[in-house]
N, C-alpha and C positions, 0 to 999 in steps of 0.2 A: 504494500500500500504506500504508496507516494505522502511523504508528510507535507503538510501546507500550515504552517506554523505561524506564518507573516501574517497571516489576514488580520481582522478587525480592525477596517475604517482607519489603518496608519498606526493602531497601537501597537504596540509589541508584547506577545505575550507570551506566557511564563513557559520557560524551554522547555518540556516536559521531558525529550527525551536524553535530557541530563540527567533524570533524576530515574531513569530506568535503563536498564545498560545489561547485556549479555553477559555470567557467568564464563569468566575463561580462568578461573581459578586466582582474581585478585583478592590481595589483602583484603577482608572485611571482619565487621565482627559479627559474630554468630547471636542470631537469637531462636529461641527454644521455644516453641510454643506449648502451651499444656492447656487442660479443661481445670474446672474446676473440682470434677472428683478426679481426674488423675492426676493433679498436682500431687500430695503428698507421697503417693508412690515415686511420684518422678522423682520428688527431694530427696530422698533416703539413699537415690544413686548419685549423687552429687558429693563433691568431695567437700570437707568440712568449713573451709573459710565461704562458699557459694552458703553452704545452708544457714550459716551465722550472720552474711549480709543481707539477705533475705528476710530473716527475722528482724535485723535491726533496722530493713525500713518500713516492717508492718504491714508484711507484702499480702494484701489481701486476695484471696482466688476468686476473681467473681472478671465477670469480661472485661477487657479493656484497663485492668492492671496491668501492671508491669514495673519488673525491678532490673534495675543493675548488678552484674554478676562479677567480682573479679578476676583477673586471669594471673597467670603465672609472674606477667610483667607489668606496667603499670599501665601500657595501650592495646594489654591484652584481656580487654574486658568484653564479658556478653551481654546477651538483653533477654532476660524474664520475660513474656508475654501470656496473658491468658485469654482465650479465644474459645467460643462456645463448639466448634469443631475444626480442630487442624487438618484435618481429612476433605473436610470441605467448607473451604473459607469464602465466604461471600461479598459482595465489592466492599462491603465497609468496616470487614472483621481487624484491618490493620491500619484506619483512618486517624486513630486518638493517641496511637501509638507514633505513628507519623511526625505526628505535630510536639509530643516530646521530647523524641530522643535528641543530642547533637548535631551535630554537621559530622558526616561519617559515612563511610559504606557499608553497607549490610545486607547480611544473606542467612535466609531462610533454614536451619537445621534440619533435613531430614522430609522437606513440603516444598512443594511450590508457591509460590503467590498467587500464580493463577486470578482469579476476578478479583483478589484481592488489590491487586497491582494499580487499578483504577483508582480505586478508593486511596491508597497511598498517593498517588500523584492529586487529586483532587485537593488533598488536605493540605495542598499548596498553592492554591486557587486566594486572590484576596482583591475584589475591587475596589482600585486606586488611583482612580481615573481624578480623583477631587481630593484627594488628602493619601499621605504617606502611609503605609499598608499597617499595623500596628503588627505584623506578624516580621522578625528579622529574617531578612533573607538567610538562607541555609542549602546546604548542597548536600540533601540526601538524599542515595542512592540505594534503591534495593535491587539487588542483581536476581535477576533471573536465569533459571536452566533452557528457558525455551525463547533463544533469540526471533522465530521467524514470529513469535505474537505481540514482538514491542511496537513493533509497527499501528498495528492495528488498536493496542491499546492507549498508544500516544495518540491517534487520532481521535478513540472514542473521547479522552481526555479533553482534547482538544477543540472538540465540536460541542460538548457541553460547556466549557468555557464559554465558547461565541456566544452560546443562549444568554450564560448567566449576564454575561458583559451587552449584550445586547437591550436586554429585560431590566436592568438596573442603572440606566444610562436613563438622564430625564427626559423629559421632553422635547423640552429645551433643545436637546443638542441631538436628539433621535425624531426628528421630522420623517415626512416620507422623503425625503430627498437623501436624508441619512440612509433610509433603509438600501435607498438604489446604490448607494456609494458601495454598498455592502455586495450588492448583487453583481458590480460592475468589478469588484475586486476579483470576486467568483470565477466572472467570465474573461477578466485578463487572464487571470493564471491559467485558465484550462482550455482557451480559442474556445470559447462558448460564443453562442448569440445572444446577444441583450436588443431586448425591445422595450420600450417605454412608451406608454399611450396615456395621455393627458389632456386638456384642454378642450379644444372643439368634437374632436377625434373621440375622447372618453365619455364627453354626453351625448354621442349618437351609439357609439358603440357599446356603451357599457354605462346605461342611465343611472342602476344603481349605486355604482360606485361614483359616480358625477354626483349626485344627490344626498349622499352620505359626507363629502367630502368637501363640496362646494362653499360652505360659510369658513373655511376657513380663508386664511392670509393666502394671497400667492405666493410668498416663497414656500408656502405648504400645501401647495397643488395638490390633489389627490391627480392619484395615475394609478395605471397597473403595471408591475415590473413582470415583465418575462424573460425566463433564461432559458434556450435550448441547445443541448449539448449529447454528443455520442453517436453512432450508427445510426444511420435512419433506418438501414434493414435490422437492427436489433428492435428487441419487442418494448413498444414505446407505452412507460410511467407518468403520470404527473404529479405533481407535490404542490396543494397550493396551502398559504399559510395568510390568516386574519391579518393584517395590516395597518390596526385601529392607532393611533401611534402615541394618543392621547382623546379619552373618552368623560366629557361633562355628561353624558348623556342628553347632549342637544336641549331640545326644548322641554322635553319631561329631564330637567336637568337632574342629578345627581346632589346627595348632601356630600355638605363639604369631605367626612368620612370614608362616604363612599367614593370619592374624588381622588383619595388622598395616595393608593398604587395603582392608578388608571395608568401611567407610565407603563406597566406589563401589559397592555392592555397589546398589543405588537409581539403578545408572547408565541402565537401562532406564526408569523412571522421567522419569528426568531428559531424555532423549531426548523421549520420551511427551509432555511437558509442554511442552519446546519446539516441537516440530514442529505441536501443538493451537494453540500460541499464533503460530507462522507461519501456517496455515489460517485463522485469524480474523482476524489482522490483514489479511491480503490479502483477507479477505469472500470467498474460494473457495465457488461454486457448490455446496455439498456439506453433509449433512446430517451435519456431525460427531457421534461417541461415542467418547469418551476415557474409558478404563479405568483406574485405577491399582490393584491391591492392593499395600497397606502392611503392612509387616509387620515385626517384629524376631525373626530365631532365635536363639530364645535356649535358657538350660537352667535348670532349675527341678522340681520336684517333679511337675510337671504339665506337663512337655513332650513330645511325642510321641516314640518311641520305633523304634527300628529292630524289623522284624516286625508292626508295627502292621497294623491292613486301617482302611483311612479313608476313606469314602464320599466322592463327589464331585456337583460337584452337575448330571453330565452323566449319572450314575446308575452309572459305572462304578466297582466297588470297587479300590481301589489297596493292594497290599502296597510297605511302607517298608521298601526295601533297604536304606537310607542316608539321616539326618538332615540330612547336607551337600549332598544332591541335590531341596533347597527349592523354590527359581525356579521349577524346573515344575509343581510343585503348584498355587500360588498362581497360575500363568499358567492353568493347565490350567479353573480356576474362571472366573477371567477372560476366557478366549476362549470358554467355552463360554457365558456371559450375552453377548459381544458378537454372536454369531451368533445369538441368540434374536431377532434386531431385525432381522434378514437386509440383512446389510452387502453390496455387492459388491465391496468390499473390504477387507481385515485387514493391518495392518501392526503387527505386535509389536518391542520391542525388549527385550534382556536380556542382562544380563553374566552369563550360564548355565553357561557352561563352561571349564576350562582346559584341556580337549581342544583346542578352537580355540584356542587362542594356540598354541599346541603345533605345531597343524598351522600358521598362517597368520600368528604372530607377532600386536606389539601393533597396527601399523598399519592391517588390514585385517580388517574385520569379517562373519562367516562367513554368507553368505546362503543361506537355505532357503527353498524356494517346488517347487510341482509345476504353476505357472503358465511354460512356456516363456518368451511372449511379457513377462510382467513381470520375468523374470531378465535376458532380453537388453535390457532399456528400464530396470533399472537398472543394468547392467552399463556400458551404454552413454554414460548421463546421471554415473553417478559416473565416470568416466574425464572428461568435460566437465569437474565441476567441481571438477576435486582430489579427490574422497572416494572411493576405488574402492570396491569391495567385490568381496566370490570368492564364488562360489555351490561349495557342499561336497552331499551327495546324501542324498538324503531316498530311501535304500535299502533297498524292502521288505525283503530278504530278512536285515536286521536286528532287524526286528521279534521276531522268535523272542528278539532277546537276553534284551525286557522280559517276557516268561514272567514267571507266578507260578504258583502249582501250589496256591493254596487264595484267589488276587483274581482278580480282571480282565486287572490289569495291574501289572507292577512299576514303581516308580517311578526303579530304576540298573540300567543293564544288568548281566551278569551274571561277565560276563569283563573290562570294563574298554576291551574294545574300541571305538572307532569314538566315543569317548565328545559328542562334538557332534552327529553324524549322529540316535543313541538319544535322546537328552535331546530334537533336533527331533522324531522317530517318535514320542515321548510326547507332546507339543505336539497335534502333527497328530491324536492321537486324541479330542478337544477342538474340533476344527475344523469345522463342518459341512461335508460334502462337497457340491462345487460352489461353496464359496465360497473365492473368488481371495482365497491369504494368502500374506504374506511372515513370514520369520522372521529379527530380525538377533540375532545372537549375537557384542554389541559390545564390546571390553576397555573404553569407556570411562576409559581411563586414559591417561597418558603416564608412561615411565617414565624417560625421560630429555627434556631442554629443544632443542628445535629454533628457529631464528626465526618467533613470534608463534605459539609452540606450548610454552608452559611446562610442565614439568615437573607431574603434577596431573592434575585433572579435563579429559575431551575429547570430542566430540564425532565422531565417526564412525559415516557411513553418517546421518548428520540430513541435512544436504545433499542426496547422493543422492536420499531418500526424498521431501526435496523438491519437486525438481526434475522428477519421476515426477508426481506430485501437481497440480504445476503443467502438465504438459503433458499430462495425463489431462483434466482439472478447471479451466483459465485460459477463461476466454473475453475474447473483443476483443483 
């Protein structure tokens, strides 16, 4: 896999694969993993000044301890680690440990890192785009036995980065014009095409995103970005990601509260963007088309209005129930140009709803699909690798909610009910039928700090979608 490390809009970001490197039998220090019931057996083989420093730092057996071991000499010291299975370590089993130890090289006793290796480089992730990072720079290395997967796992690194730095960038400084910077970096690096549709161009051809996006400023034009990239004879994907870039919720505006992380509101997006830029760096056999509409709902003299009927460019009229029910407009434009290219397969993502969080919390991002076989192949693939996801029901007999009685269709259900399920039923009328679509409806947020899961911008359900991708799409 091809690393691509330089991106992010001119920042520079964190080398990762300095801090992951091929076992070729260099100096490091060894650390020992144990459980918590096979600690004290482990102790008892251990020669006496290990079990006496141990004791005298109060070394607790419970996860995510860890003590200092000494060695023979005074730089030949190990590292304690306790971990709920060393047999099978999970991306975040060596995240807290990470962010401990010193500046040093280390190597795993007797296990691989395996998924763990993520979660170590993660736990060196700090945005510092507006203030000096409070975490000291360090250069730690855990070596691994299996060089051919650093590649891939500095990328996955990598492309969750982009998210978080993407989603936690304000406003301010992440317009849709930011976003294209992002897409136009994409397309240098990789002889991709980039197309940009804005202006007179975007409200004939794509009303709803015109209408969604129109009250803002001109230097915040809404547009739609387009990236296509790879064999035209391979079998052609699209990826389109929400675009919202900052969301008052228009004229049914938003409390200040609810205002206050509309900035992730591009978390779709930002998904979008990584997961285009995993497909390329791995050269995946596949005709990518990556979608972005950019947009800012804003409010102004000229902002679209609740009651409105606003053409779409799938031909269907939409009455506006609600200003603050956007995403799906601008999506709705969006999946309906990427099915014009007849994908055989659609993978959206969008911070669309607080239904979902509601139902499924921040962690787990709400999957829609009328694809059997891809709900259980991601279902399956995110349980693999840390990123679950829950499939919620794409339930006809909701459809009645979005009734309009002088459009097509309404853009907010009617009762308030089932509100992620109606927001996907809307989506899905946008989708050509017969074409295999996923829908994530991701918080892209964290709202409190885990190990190598800071508080901020995040990434769920990219992985998954991944990994789907990769076993769809990998050859050799």
């Amino acid at each position: 896999m091809a690393r691509r490390s330089d991106l992010v809009y001119g920042r520079v970001m964190t080398d990762f694969s300095s801090l992951l490197q091929p076992d070729k039998g260099q100096a490091a220090h060894d650390i020992h993993l144990v459980t918590a019931d096979g600690f004290e057996d482990w102790l008892k083989g251990r020669p006496e000044r290990e079990r006496e420093t141990v004791k005298a730092q109060n070394f607790d057996a419970a996860a995510d301890a860890m003590a200092i071991l000494p060695g023979e000499k005074a730089d030949d010291w190990s590292v304690l680690a306790c971990v709920a299975d060393p047999d099978n370590l999970v991306s975040w089993s060596l995240s807290k440990t990470a962010t401990a130890l010193p500046s040093g090289e280390y190597r795993l006793v007797d296990h691989e890192p395996g998924r763990a290796a993520l979660g170590w480089l993660l736990a060196h992730y700090a945005f510092d785009r507006y203030k000096e990072s409070d975490k000291p720079a360090k250069d730690r290395i855990l070596l691994t036995g299996k060089p051919h997967q650093i590649d891939e796992i500095v990328a996955l690194a990598e492309a969750t980065c982009l998210v978080r730095d993407l989603v936690n960038t304000p406003a301010e400084d992440m317009g849709p014009a930011d976003l294209q910077k992002v897409a136009e970096e994409i397309a240098a690096e990789s002889v991709a095409a980039l197309t940009v549709t804005q202006g007179k161009d975007l409200e004939k051809g794509y009303p709803m995103i015109h209408a969604v996006g129109r009250a803002a400023t001109e230097d915040r034009a809404p547009r739609l970005i387009e990236l296509e990239w790879g064999n035209p004879k391979h079998p052609r994907i699209a990826i389109v990601g929400k675009g919202v870039v900052f969301d008052s919720g228009g004229l049914d505006i938003k409390s200040s509260a609810g205002m206050l992380i509309m900035k992730k509101d591009m978390g779709g997006a930002a998904h979008a963007l990584a997961l285009a830029n995993l497909v390329i760096g791995a050269q995946l056999p596949v005709r990518l088309h990556l979608l972005i509409p950019a947009v800012e709902n804003s409010i102004s003299a000229n902002a679209f209005r609740p009651g409105d009927i606003i053409a779409s460019r799938k031909g269907l009229s939409v009455e506006i129930g609600n200003t603050d029910a956007e995403g799906r407009l601008i999506l709705g434009d969006a999946l309906t140009r990427a099915c014009e290219s007849g994908p055989e397969l659609v993978i959206d993502f969008a911070t669309l709803t607080g239904a979902a969080r509601v139902a499924l919390g921040p962690d787990l991002p709400a999957l829609f699909t009328d694809d059997e076989d891809l709900a259980a192949e991601l279902a399956q693939v995110g349980t693999a690798v840390d990123d679950p996801v829950w499939r919620l029901p794409l339930w006809d007999g909701y459809e009645e909610l979005l009734r309009s009685d002088i459009a097509d269709i309404g853009n907010a259900a009617t009762n308030g009910m089932a509100g992620a399920s109606t927001a996907a039923l809307f989506l899905r009328k946008f989708v050509e039928s017969g074409t295999v679509w996923a829908h994530f409806d991701t918080y892209a947020w964290r709202g409190s700090a885990k190990p190598a899961r800071p508080k901020g911008g995040e990434a769920l359900g990219l992985r998954a979608s991944w990994a789907v991708l990769k076993q769809r799409y990998a050859t050799g």
